[in-house]
C-alpha positions as CSV (number, residue, x, y, z in Angstrom):
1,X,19.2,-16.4,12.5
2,X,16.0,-14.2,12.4
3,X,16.9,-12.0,15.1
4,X,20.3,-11.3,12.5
5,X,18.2,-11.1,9.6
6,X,16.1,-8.6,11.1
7,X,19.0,-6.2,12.3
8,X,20.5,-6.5,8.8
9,X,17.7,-5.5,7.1
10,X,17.5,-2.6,9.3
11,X,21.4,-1.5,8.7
12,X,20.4,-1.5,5.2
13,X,17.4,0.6,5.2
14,X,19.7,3.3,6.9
15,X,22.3,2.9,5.2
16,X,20.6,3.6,1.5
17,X,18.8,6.3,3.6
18,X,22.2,8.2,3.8
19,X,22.4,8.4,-0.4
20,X,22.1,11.4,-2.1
21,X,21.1,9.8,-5.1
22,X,18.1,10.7,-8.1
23,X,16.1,8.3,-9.3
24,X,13.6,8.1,-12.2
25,X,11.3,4.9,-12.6
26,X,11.4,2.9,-15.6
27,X,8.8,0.1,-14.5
28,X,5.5,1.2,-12.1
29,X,6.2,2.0,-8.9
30,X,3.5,0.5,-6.4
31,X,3.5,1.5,-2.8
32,X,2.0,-2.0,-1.8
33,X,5.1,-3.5,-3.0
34,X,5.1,-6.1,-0.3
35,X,2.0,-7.8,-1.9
36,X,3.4,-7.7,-5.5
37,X,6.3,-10.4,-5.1
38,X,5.7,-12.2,-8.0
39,X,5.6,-8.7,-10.5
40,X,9.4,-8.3,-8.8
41,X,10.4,-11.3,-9.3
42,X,9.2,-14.4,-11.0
43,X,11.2,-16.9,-8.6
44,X,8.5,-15.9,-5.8
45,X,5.8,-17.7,-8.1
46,X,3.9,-20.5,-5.8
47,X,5.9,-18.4,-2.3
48,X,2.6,-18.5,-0.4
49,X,1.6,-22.0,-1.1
50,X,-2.0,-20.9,-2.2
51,X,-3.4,-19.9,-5.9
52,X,-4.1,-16.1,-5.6
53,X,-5.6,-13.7,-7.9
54,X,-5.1,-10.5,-7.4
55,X,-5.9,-6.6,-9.2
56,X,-4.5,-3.3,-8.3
57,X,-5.2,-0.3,-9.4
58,X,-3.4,2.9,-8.9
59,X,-3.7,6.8,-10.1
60,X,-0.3,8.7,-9.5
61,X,0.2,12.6,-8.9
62,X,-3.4,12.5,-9.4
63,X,-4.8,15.7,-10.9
64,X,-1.7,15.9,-12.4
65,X,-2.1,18.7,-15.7
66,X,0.4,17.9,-18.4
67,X,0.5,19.5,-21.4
68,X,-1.6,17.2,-23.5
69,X,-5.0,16.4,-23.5
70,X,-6.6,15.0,-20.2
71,X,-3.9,15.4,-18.1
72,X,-0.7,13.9,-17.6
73,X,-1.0,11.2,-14.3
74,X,0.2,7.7,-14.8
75,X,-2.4,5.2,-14.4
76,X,-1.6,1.8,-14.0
77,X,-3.5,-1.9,-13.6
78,X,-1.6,-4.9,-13.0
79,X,-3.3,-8.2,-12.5
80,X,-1.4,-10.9,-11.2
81,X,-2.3,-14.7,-10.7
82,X,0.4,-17.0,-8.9
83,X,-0.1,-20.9,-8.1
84,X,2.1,-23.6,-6.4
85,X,3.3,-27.0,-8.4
86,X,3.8,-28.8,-4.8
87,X,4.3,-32.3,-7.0
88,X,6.8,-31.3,-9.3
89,X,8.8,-28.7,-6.8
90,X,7.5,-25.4,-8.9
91,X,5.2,-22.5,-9.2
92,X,3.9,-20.5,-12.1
93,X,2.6,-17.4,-12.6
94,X,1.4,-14.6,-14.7
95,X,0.8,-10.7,-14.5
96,X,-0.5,-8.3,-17.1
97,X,0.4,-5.1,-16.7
98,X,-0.8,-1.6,-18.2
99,X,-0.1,2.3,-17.8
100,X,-1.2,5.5,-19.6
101,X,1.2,8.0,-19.0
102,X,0.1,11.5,-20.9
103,X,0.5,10.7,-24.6
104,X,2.8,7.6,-24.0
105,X,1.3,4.0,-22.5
106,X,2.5,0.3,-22.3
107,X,1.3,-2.8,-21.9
108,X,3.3,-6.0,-20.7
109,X,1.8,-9.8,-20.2
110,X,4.8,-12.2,-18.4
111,X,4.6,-15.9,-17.6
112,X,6.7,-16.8,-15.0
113,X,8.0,-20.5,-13.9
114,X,9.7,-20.9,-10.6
115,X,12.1,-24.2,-9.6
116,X,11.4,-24.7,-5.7
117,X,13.5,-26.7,-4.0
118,X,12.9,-26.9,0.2
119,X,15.9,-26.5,2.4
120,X,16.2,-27.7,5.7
121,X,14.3,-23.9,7.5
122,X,12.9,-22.9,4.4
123,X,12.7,-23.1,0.4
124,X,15.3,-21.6,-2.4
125,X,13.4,-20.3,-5.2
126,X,15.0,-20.1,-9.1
127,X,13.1,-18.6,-11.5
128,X,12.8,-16.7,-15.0
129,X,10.0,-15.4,-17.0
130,X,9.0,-14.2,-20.9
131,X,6.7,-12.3,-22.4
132,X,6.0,-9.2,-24.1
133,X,6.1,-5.9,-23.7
134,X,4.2,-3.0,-25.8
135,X,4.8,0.8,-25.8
136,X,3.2,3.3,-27.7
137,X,3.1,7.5,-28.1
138,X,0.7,9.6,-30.0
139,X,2.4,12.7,-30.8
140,X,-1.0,14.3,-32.0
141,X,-1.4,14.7,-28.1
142,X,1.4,16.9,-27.6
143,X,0.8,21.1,-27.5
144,X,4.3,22.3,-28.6
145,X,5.3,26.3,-28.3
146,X,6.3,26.0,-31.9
147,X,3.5,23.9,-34.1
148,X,5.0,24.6,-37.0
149,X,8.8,22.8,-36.0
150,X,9.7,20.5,-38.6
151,X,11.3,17.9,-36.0
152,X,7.8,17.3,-34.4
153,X,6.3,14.1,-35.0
154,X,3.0,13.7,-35.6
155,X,0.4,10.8,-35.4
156,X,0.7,7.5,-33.0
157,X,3.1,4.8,-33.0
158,X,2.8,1.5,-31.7
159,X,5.7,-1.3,-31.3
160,X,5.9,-4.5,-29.5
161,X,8.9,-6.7,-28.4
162,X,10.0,-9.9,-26.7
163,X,11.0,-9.1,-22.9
164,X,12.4,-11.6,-20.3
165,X,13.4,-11.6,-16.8
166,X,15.1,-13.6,-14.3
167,X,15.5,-14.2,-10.6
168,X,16.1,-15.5,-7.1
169,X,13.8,-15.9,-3.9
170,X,14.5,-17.5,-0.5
171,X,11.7,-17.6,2.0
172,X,11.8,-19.2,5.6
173,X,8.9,-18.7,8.2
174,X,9.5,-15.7,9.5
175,X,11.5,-13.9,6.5
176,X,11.8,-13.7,3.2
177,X,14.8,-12.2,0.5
178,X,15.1,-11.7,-3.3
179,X,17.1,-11.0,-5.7
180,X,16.2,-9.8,-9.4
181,X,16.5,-9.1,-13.2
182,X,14.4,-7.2,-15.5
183,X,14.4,-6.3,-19.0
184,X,17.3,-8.8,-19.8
185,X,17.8,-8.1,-23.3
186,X,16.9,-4.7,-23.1
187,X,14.4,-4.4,-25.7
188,X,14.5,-1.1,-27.8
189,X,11.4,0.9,-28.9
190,X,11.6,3.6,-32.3
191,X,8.1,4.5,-32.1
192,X,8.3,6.9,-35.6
193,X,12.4,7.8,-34.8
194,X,14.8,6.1,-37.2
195,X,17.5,7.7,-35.6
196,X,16.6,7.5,-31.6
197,X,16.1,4.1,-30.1
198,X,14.5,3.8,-26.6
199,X,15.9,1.1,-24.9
200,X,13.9,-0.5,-21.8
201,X,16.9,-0.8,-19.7
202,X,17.8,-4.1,-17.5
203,X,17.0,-3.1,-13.8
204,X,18.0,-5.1,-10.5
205,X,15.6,-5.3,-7.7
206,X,16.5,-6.3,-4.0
207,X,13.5,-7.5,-1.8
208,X,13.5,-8.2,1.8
209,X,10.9,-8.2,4.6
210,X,10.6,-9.6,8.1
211,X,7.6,-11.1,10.3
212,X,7.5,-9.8,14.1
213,X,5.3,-11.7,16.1
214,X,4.8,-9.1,18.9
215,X,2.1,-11.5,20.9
216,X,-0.5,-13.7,19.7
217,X,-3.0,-10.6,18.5
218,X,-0.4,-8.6,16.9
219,X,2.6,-8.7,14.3
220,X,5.2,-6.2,12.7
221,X,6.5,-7.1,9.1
222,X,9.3,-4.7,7.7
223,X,10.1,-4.8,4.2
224,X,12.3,-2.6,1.8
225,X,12.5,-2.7,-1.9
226,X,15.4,-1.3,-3.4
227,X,16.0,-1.1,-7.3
228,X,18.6,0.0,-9.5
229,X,20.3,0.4,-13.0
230,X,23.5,-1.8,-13.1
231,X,25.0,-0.3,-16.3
232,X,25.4,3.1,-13.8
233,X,28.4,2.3,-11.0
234,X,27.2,5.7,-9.4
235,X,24.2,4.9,-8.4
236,X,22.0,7.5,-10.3
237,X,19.4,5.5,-11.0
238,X,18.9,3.7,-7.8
239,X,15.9,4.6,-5.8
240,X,14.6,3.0,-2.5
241,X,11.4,2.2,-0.6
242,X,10.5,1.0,3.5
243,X,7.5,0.3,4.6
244,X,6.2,-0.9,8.0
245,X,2.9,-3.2,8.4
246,X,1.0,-4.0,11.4
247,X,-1.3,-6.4,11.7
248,X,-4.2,-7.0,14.5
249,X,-5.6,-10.4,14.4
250,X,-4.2,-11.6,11.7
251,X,-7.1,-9.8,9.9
252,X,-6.9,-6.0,9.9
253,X,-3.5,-4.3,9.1
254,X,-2.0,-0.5,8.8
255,X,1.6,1.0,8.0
256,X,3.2,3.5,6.9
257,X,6.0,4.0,4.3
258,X,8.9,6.1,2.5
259,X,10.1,6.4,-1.1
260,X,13.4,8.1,-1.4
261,X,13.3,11.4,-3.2
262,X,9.1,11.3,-3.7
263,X,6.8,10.3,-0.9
264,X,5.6,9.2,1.9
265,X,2.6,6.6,2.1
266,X,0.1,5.4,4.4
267,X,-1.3,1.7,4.2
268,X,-4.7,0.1,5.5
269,X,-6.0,-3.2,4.7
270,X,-8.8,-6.3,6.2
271,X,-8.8,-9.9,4.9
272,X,-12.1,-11.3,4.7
273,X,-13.8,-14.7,4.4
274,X,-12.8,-18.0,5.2
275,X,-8.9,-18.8,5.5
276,X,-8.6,-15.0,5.4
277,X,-9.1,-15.4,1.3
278,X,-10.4,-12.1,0.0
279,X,-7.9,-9.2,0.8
280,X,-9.1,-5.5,0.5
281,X,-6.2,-2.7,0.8
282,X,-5.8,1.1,0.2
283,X,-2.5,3.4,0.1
284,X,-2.4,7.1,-0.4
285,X,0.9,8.7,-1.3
286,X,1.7,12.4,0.0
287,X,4.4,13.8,-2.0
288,X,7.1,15.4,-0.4
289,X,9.6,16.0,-2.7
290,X,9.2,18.3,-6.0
291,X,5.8,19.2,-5.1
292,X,5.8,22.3,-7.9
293,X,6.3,19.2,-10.7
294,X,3.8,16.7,-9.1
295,X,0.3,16.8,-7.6
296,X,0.3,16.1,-4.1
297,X,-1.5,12.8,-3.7
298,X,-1.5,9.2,-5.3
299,X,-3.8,6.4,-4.9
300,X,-3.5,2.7,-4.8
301,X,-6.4,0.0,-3.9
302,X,-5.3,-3.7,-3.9
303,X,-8.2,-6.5,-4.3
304,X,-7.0,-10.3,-4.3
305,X,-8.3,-13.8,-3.7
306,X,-6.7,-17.2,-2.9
307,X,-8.1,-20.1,-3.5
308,X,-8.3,-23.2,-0.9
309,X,-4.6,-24.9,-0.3
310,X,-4.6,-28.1,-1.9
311,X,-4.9,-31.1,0.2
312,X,-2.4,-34.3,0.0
313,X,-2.0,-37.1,2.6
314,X,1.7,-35.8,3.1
315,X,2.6,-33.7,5.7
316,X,1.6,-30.5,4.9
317,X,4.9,-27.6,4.3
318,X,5.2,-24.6,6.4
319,X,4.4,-21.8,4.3
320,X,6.0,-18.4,5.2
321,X,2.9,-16.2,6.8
322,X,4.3,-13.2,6.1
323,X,1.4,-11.9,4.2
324,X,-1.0,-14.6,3.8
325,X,-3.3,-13.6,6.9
């Protein structure tokens, strides 16, 4: 079954490879996807079967020169904690999530809860997840050609609303596969329009990745994330991303990546300390598409730790090591 998983997943990269298709990003985009599950999808809360804290940080098109003050790069910190329920068949999480982006920024904080129930070769994840989500835009920070244009806004507006999400995970031992749904109710934002509302739309995300174990020093894990607007049957909002990890030891890892229509990426990492708990990565983005509208590099550095798996007298539950090392 592995072996057919892992030819699947492969058709599929190339077949959304073959899409002439534009995308623009709604949520953050992170290149180190694969170590994000639980910001995907809240049914991969508890997946790993350790409590893990975890911070990234990244600086997109950096340098980027807008026309507002300071610039016009997205910024954007998510911070992500994820824990196992082993007694009651669950995991929760949370992740709190912020971007600056020119004049505009958001924040978003989601609790996630995740119903795990373990099938014969692995465990079938169902989960959902509330919380809010905050956007603001100061229009003071805009340089129009045309000050004196009556339309322009002027000043900063700030408005929060109720957001909630849904989902479904399935991880084995050497595999994993998800299914997703953000933005449910699609909250809309005003922000100083009475007549435009900005609606976060709902957006779908597939997940899949695959652990190769080459010999016993090395391992290959693909993965693709693929996201997409279900309200639009042709597949204009859809966007794709690959990536390829390997890791030496189960302690130092590289890959390399692709992003339809933007970038390509490059990936290094090391787990430290005891049980491999402290993880250090770094990705750097080289655009390759629409250079003239973006800077050509973006920047992404990943720090996490996991605490101790809890100990019971039962026999302990294969995990999926697809990224724990």
């Amino acid at each position: 079954m592995n072996r057919k998983f892992y030819v699947a997943l492969l058709v599929v990269a190339g077949i959304l490879a073959d899409r002439n298709v534009q995308a623009q990003d709604i949520d953050p985009q992170f290149s180190m996807y694969m170590f994000n599950p639980v910001y995907y999808n809240p049914a991969a809360a508890g997946s790993e079967g350790v409590s893990r804290f975890q911070l990234v940080h990244r600086t997109q098109y950096m340098g980027y020169q807008g026309t507002f003050d300071d610039g016009g790069a997205p910024s954007t910190q998510l911070f992500s904690f994820n824990m196992p329920l082993n007694s009651i068949r669950s995991g929760v999480g949370l992740y709190a999530l912020n971007e600056t982006f020119g004049p505009q920024s958001f924040q978003a904080v989601q609790v996630a809860y995740a119903f795990r129930l373990q099938l014969k070769k692995g465990t079938l994840s169902i989960g959902a997840e509330g919380g809010l989500h905050n956007r603001s835009i100061n229009y003071d920070r805009f340089r129009p050609n045309d000050p004196e244009d009556p339309l322009i806004q002027a000043g900063r507006f700030n408005q929060a609303q109720p957001d909630f999400s849904a989902g479904v995970y399935y991880n084995a031992a050497s595999y994993y596969v998800g299914a997703s749904m953000k933005h449910l109710t699609q909250p809309g934002f005003k922000l100083g329009s009475e007549q435009a509302l900005n609606p976060l739309y709902r957006t779908a995300y597939l997940t899949a990745g695959y652990r190769y174990e080459w010999n016993y020093a090395l391992d290959f894990m693909p993965s693709v994330l693929y996201k997409f607007n279900p309200t639009n049957f042709n597949l204009d909002g859809s966007s794709f991303e690959v990536n390829v990890l390997a890791m030496y030891d189960k302690r130092y890892w590289a890959g390399i990546g692709f992003r339809q229509r933007d970038a390509v990426n490059a990936t290094l990492g090391i787990s430290l300390l005891r049980n491999n708990a402290l993880r250090f990565g770094y990705s750097i983005d080289l655009v390759v598409s629409n250079r003239t509208a973006k800077s050509p590099t973006s920047h992404e550095v990943l720090l996490s730790y996991s605490l101790p798996e809890p100990r019971s007298g039962r026999k302990p539950i294969v995990r999926s090591p697809r990224f724990r090392y």
